[in-house]
C-alpha positions in Angstrom: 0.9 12.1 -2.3 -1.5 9.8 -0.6 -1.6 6.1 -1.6 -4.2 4.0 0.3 -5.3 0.5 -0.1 -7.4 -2.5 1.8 -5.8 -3.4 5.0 -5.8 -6.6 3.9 -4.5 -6.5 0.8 -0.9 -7.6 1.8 0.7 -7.6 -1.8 -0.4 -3.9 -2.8 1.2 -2.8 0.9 4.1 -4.7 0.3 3.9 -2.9 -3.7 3.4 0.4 -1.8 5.9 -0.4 0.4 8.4 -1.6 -1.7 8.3 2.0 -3.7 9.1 4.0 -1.1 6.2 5.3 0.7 5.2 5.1 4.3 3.0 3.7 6.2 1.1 6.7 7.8 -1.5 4.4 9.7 -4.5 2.5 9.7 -8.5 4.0 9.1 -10.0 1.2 11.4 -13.7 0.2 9.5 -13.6 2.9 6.8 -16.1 1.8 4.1 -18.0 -1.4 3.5 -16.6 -3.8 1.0 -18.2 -5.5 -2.0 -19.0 -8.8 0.4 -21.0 -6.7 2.8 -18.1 -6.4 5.5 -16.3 -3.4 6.4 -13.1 -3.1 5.7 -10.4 -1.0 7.3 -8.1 1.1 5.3 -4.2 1.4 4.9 -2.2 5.0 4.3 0.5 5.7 2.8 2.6 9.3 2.0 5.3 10.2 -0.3 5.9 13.9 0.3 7.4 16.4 -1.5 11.3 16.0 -0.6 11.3 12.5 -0.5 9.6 12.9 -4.3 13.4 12.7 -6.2 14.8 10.0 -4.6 11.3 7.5 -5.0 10.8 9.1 -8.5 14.5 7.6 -9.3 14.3 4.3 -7.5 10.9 3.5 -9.4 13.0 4.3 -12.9 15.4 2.0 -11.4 12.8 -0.8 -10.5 11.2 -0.2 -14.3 14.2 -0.2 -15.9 15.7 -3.1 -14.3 14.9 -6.6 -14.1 12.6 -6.4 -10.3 9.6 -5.0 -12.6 6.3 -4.3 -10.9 3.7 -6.1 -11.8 0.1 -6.1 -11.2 -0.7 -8.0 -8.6 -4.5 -9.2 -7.7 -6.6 -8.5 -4.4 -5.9 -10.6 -2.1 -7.7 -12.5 0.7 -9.9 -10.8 3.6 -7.6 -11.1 6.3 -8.3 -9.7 10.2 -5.7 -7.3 11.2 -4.5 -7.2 14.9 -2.9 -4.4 17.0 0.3 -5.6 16.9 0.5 -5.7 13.1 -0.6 -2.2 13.2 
């Protein structure tokens, strides 16, 4: 499974993060945003063995009380090589 998102957008990383999947790199000025800038790209993989474990610690996070919630966009942000 690939889950990508705005390099910026710091809370859905951390929300991609925080499931389980990793961070399998950055596409460095992948498509132009809304504003007229272009914005890079964050990956992100869950394959196929690591499936059961994530799948179970997300019915965990649901069930629990550390629910996800939705969380908004986020500012435009410039990312540097070391964060990368």
């Amino acid at each position: 499974m690939t889950l990508k998102t705005d390099a910026c957008n710091v809370q859905s990383r951390t929300a991609i993060e925080r499931i389980g999947a990793r961070a399998e790199g950055i596409r460095r000025a992948h498509m132009p945003a809304l504003d007229g800038t272009i914005r890079d790209k964050a990956y992100y993989s869950i394959i196929a063995a690591e499936w059961p474990m994530i799948r179970q610690h997300l019915r965990q996070l649901l069930d629990g009380e550390n629910h996800l919630h939705p969380l908004d966009g986020g500012d435009r942000c410039q990312i540097s090589p070391e964060a990368v």
